[in-house]
The first five atom37 places (N, CA, C, CB, O) and aatype in JSON, in Angstrom:
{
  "aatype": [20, 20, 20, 20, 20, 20, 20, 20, 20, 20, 20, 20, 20, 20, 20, 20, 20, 20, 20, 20, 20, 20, 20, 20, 20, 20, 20, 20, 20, 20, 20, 20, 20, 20, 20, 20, 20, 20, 20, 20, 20, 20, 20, 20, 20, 20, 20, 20, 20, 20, 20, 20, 20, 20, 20, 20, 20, 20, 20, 20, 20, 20, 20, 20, 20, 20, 20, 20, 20, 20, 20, 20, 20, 20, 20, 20, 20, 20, 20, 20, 20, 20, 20, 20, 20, 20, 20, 20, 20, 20, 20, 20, 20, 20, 20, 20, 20, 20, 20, 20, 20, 20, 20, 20, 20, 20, 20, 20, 20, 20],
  "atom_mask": [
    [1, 1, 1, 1, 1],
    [1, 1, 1, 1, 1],
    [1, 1, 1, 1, 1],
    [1, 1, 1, 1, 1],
    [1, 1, 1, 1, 1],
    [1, 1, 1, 1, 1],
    [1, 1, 1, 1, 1],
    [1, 1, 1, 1, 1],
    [1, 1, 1, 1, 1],
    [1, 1, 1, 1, 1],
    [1, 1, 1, 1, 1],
    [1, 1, 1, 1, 1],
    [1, 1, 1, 1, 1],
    [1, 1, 1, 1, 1],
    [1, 1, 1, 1, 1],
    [1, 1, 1, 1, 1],
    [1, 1, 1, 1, 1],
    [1, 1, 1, 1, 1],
    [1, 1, 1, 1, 1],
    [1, 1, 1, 1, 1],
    [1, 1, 1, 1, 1],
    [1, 1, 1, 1, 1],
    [1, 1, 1, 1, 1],
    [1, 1, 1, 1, 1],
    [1, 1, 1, 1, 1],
    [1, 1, 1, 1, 1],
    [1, 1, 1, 1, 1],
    [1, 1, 1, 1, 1],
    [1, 1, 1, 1, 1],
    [1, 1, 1, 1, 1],
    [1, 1, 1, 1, 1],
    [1, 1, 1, 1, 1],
    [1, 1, 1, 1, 1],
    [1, 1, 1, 1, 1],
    [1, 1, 1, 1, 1],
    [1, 1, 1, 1, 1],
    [1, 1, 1, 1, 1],
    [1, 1, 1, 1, 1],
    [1, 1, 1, 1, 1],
    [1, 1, 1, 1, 1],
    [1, 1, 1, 1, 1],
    [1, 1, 1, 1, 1],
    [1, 1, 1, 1, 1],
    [1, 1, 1, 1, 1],
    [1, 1, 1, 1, 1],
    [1, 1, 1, 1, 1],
    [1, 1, 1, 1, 1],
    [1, 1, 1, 1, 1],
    [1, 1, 1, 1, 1],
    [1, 1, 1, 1, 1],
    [1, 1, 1, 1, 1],
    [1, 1, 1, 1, 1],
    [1, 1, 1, 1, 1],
    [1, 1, 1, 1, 1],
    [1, 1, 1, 1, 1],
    [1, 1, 1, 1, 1],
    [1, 1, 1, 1, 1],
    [1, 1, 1, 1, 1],
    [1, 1, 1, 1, 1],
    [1, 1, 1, 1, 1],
    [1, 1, 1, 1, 1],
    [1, 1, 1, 1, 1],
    [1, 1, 1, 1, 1],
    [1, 1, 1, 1, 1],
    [1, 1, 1, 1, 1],
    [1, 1, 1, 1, 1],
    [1, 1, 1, 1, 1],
    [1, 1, 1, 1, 1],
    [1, 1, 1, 1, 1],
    [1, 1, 1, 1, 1],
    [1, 1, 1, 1, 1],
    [1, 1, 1, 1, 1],
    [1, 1, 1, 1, 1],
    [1, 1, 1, 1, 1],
    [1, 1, 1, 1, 1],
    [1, 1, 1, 1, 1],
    [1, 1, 1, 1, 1],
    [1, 1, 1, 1, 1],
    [1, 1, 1, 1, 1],
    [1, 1, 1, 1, 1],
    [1, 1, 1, 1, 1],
    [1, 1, 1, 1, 1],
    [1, 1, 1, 1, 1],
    [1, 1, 1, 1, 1],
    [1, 1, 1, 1, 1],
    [1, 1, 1, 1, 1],
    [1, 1, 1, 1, 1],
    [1, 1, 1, 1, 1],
    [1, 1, 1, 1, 1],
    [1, 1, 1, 1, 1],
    [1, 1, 1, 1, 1],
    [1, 1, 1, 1, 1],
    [1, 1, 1, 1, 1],
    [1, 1, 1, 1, 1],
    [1, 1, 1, 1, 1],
    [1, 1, 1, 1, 1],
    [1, 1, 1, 1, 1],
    [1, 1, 1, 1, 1],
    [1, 1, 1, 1, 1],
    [1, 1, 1, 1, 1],
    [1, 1, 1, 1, 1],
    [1, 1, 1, 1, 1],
    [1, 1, 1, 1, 1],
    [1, 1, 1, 1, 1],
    [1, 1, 1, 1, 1],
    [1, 1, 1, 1, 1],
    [1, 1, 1, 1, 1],
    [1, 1, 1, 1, 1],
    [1, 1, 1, 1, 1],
    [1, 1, 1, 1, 1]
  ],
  "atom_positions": [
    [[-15.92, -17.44, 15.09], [-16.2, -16.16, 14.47], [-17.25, -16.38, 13.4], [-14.91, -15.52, 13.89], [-17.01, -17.07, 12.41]],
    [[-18.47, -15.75, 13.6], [-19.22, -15.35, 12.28], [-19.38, -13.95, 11.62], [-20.49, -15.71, 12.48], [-19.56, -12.86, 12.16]],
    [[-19.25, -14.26, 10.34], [-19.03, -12.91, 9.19], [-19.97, -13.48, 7.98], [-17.06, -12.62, 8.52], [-19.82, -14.49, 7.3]],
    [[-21.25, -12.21, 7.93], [-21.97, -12.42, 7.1], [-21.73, -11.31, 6.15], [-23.16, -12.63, 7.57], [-21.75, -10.27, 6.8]],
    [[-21.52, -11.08, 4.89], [-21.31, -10.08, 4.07], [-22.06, -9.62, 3.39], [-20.62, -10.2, 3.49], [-22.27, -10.55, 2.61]],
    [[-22.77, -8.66, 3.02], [-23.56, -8.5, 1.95], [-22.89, -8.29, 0.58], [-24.38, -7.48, 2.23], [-21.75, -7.87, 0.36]],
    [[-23.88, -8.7, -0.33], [-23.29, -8.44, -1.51], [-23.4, -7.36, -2.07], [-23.56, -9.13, -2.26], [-24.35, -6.68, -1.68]],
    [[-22.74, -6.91, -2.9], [-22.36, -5.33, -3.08], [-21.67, -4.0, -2.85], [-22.87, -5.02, -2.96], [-21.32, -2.97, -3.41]],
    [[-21.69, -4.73, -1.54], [-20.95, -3.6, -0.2], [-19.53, -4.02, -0.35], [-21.54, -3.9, 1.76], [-19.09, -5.1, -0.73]],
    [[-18.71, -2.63, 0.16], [-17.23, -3.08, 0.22], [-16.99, -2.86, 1.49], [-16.17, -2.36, -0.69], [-17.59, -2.1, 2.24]],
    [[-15.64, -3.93, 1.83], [-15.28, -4.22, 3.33], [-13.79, -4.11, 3.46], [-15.76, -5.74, 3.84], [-13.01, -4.53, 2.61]],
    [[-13.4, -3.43, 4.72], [-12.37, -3.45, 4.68], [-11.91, -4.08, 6.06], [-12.01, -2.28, 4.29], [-12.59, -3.65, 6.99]],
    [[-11.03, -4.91, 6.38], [-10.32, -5.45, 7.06], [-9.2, -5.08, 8.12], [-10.03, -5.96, 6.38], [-8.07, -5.45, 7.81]],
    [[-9.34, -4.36, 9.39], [-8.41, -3.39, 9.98], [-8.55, -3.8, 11.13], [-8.59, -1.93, 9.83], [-9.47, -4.39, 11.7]],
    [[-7.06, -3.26, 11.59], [-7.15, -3.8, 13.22], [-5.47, -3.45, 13.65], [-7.63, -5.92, 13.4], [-4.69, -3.07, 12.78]],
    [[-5.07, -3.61, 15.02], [-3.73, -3.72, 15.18], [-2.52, -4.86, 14.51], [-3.77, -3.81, 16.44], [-2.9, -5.96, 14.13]],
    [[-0.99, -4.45, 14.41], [-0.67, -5.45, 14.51], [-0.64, -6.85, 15.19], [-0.19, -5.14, 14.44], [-0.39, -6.91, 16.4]],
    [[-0.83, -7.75, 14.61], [-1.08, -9.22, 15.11], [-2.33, -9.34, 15.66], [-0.13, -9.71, 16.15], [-2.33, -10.09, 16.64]],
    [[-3.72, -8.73, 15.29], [-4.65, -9.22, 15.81], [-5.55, -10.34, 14.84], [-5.31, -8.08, 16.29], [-6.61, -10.86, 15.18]],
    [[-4.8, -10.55, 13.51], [-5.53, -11.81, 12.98], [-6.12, -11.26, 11.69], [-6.74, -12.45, 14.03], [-6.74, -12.03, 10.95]],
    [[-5.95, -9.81, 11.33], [-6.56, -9.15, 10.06], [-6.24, -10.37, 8.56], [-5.6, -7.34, 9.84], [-7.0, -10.89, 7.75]],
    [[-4.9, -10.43, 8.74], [-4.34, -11.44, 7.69], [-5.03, -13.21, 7.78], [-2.5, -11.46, 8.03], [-5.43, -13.99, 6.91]],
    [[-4.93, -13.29, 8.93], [-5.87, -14.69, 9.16], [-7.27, -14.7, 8.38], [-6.28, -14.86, 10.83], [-7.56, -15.57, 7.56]],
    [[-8.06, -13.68, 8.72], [-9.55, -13.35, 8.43], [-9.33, -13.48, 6.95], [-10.19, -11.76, 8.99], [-10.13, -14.09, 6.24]],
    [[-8.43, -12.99, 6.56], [-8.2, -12.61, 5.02], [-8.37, -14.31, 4.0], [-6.22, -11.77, 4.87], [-9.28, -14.8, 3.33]],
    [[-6.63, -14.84, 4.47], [-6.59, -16.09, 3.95], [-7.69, -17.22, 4.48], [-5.24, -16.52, 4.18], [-7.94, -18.2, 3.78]],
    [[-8.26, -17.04, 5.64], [-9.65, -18.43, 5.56], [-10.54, -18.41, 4.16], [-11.09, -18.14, 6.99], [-10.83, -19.27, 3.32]],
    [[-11.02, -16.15, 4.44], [-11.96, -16.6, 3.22], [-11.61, -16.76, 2.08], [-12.86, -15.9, 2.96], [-12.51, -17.16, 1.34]],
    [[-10.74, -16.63, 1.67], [-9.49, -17.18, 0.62], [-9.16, -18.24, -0.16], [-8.57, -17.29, 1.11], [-8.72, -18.47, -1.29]],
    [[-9.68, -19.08, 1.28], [-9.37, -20.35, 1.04], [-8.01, -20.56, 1.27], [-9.74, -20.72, -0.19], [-7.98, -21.77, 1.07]],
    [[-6.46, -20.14, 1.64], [-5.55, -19.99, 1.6], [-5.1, -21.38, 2.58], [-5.32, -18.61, 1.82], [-4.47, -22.4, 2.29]],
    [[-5.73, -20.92, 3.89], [-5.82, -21.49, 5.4], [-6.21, -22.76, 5.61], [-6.71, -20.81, 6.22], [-7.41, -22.85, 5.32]],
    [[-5.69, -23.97, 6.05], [-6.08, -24.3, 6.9], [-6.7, -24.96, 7.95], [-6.08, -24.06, 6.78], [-6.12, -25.36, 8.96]],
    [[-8.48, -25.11, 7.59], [-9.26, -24.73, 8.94], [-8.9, -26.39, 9.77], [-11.38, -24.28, 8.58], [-8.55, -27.51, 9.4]],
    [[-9.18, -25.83, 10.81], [-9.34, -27.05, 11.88], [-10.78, -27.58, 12.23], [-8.74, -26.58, 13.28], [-11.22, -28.69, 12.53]],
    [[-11.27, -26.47, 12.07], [-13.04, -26.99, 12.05], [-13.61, -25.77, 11.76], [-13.84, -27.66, 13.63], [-13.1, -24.69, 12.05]],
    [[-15.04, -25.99, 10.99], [-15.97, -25.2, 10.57], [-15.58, -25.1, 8.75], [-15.9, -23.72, 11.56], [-14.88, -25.78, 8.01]],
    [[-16.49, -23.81, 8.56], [-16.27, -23.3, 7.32], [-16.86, -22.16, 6.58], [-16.43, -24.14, 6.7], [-17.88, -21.52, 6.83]],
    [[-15.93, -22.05, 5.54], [-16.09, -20.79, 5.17], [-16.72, -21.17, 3.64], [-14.63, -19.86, 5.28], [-16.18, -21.89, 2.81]],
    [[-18.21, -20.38, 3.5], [-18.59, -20.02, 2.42], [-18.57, -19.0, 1.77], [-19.32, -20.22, 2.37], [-18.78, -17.92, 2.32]],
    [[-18.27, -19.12, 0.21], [-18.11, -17.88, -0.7], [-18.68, -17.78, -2.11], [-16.74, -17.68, -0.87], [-18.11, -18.02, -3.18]],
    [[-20.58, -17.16, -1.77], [-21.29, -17.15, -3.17], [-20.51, -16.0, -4.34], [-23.03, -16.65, -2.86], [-20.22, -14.89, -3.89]],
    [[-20.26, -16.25, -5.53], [-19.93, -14.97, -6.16], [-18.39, -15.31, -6.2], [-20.4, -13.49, -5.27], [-17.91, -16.4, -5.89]],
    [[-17.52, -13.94, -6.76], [-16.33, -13.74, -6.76], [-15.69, -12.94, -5.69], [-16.13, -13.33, -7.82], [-16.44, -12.47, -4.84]],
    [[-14.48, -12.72, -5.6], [-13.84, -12.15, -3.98], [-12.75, -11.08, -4.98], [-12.73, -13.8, -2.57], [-12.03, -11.38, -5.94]],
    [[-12.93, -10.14, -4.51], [-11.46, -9.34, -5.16], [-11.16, -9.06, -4.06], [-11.41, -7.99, -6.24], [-11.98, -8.91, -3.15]],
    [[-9.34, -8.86, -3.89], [-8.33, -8.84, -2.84], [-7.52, -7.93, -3.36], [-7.63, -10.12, -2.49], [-7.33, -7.87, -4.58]],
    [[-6.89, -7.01, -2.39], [-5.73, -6.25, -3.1], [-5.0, -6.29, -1.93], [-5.97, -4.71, -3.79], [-5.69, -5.78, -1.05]],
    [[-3.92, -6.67, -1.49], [-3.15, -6.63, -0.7], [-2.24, -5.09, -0.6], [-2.48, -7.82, -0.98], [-1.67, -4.49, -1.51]],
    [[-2.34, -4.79, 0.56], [-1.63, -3.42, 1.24], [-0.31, -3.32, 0.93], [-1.65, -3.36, 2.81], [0.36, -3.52, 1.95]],
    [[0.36, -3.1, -0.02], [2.2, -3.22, -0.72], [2.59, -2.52, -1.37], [2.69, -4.2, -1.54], [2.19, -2.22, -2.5]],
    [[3.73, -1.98, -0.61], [4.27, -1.06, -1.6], [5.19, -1.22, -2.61], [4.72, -0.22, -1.07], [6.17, -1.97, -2.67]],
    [[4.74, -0.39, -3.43], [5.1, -0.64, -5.47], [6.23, 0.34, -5.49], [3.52, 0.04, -6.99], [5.96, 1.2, -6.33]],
    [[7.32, 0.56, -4.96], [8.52, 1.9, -5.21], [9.69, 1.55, -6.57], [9.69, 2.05, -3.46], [10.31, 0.49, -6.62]],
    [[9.77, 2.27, -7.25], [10.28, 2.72, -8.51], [11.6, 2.8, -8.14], [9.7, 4.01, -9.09], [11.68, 3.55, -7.17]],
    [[13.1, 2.2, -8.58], [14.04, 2.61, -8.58], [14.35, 4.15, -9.25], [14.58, 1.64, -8.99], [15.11, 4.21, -10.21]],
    [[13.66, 5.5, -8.63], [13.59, 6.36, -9.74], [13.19, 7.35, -8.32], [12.42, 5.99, -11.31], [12.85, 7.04, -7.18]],
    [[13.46, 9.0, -9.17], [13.26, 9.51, -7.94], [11.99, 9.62, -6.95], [13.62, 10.55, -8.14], [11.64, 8.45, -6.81]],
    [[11.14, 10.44, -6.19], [10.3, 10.49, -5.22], [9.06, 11.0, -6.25], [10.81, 11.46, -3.9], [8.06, 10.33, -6.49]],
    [[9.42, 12.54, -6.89], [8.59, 12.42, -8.01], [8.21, 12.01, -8.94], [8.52, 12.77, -8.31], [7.02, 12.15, -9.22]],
    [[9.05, 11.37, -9.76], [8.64, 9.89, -10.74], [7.77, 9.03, -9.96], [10.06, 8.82, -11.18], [6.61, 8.93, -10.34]],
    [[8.17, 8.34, -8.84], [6.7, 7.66, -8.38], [5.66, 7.99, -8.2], [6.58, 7.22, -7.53], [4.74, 7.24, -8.53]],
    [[5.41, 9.28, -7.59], [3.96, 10.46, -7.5], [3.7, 9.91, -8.9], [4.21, 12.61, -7.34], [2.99, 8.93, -9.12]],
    [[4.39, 10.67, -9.87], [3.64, 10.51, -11.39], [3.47, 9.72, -12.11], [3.94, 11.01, -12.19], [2.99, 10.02, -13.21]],
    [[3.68, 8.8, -11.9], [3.45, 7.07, -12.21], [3.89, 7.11, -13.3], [1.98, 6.29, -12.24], [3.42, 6.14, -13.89]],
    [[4.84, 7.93, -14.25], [4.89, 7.57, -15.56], [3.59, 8.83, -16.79], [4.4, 5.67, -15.39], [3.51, 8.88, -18.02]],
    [[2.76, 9.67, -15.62], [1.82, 11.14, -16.6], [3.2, 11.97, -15.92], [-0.52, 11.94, -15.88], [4.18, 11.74, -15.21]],
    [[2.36, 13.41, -16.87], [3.08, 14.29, -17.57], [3.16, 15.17, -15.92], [2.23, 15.05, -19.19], [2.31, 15.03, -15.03]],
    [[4.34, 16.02, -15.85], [4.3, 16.83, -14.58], [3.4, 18.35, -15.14], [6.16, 17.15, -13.94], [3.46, 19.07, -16.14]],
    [[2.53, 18.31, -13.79], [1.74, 19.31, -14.44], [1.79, 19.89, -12.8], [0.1, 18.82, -15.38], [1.28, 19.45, -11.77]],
    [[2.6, 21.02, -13.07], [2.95, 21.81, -11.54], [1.68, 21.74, -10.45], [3.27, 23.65, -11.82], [1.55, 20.92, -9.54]],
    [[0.98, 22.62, -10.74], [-0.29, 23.09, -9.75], [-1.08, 21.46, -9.75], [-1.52, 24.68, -10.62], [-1.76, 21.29, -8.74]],
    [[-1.08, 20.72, -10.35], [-1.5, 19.35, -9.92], [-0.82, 18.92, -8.92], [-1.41, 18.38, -10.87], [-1.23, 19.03, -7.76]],
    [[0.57, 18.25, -9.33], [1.16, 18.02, -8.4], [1.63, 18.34, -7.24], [1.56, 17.86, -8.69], [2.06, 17.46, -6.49]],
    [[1.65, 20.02, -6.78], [1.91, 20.54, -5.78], [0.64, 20.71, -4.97], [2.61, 21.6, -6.05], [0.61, 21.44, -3.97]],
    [[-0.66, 19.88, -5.52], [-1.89, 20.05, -4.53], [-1.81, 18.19, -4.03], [-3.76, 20.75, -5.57], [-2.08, 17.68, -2.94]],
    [[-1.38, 17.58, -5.2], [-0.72, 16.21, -4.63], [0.03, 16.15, -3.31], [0.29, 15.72, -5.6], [-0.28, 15.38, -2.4]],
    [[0.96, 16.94, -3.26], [1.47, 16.54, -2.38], [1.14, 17.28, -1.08], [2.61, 16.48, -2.74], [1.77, 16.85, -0.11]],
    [[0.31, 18.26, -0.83], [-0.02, 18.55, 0.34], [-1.74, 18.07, 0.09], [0.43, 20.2, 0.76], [-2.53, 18.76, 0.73]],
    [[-2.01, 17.57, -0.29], [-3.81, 16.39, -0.47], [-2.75, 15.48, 1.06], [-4.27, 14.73, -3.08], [-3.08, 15.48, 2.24]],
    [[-1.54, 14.82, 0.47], [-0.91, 13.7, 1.25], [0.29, 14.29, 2.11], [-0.37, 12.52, 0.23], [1.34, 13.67, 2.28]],
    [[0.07, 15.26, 2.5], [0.54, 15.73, 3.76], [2.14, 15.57, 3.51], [-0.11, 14.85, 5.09], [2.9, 15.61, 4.48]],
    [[2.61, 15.39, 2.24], [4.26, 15.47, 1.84], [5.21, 16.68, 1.87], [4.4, 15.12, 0.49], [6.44, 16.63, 1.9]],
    [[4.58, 17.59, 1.85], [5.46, 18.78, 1.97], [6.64, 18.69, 3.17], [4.48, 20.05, 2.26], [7.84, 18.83, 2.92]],
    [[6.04, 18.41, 4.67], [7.16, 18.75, 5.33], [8.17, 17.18, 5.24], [6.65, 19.35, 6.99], [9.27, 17.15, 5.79]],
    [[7.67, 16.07, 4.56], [8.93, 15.3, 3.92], [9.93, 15.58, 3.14], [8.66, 14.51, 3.33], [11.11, 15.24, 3.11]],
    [[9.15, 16.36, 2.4], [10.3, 16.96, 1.33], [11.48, 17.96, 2.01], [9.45, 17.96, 0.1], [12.57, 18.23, 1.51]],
    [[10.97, 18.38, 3.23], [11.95, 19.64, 3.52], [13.27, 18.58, 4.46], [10.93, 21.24, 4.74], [14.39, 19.06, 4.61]],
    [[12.96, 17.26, 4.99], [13.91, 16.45, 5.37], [14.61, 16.5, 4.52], [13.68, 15.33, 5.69], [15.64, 17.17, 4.61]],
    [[14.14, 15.49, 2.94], [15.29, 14.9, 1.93], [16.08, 16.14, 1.76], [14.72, 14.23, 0.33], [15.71, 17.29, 2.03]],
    [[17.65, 15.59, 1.09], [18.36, 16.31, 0.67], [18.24, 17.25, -0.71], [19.17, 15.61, 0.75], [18.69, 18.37, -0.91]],
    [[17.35, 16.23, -1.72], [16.84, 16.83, -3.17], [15.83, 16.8, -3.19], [17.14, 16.33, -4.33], [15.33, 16.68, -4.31]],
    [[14.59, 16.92, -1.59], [13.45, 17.01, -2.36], [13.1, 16.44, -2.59], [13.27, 17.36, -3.07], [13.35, 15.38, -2.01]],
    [[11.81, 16.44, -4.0], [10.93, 15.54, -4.57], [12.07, 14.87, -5.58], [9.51, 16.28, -5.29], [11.87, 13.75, -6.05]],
    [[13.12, 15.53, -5.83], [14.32, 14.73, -6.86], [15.4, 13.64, -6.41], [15.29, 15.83, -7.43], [16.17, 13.02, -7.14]],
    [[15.28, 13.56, -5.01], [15.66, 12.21, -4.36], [15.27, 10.94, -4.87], [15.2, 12.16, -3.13], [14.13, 10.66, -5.24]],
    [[16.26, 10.18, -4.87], [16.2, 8.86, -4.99], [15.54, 7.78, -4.5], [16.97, 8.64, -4.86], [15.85, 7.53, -3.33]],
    [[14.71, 7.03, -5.0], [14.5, 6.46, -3.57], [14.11, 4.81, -4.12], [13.03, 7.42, -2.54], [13.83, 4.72, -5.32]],
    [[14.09, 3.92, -3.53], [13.83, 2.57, -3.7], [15.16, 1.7, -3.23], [13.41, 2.34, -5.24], [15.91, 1.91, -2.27]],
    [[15.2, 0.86, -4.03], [16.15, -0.34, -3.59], [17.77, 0.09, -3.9], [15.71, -1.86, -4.53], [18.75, 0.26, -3.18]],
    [[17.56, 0.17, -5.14], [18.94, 0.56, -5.57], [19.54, 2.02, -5.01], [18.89, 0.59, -7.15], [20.77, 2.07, -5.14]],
    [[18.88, 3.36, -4.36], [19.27, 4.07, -3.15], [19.35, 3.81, -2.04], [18.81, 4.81, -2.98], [19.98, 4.56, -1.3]],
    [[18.78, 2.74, -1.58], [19.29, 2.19, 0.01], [20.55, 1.35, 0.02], [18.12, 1.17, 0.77], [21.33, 1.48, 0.97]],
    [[20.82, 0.44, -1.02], [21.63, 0.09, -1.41], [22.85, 1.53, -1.32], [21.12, -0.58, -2.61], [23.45, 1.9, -0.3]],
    [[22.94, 2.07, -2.53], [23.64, 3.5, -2.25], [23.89, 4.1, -0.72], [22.73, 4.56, -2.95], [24.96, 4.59, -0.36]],
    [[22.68, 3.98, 0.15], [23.15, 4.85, 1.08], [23.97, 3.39, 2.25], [21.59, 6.0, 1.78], [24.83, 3.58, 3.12]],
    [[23.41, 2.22, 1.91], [24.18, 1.62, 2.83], [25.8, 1.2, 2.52], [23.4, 0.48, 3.13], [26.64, 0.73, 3.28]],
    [[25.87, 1.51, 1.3], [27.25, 1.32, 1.66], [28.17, 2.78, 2.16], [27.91, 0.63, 0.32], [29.29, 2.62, 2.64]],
    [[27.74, 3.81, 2.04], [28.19, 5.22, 2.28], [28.0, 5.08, 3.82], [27.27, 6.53, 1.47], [28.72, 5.92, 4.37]],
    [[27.39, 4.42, 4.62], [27.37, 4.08, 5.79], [28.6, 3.8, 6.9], [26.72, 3.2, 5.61], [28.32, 3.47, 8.05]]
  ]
}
């Protein structure tokens, strides 16, 4: 595989599961590895890995990261991200629980 990058430009890394997106990632990384060849890297590399950050706290506390609820903001928030017909599943809504310590909760009610 050759990958020439320009500098300046941003790149993003996509593909199906298991086609090697994460591989591509850690070579240029340096993370990996190699069996032969190599990977050069002029400059600095910023990485942000795809992970989700969930709040033991309800559905809307995470929307708001901790700012102020400001209605007509937030209710264009959540249909910007197509959440509305989620909300009409949960039982409370945007006031549902949600993270570790509610799955926990719901698995033992199980």
């Amino acid at each position: 595989m050759n990958l020439n990058v320009e500098e300046g430009k941003l790149y993003a890394v996509v593909g199906q599961v298991g086609s090697g997106k994460s591989s591509v990632i850690s070579a240029i990384l340096g993370e990996m590895e190699k069996i032969h060849g190599n990977v050069k890297v002029k400059g600095s590399i910023a990485y942000v890995s795809q992970e989700a950050w969930i709040q033991n706290l309800t559905l809307r506390d995470n929307i708001l990261f901790g700012n102020r609820y400001v209605e007509h903001k937030y209710n264009k928030i959540l249909k910007s991200c197509a959440l509305l017909p989620d909300l009409k599943v949960l039982s409370a809504g945007d006031m549902t629980e949600i993270g570790e310590k509610a799955r926990l909760v719901l698995e033992r009610t199980i």
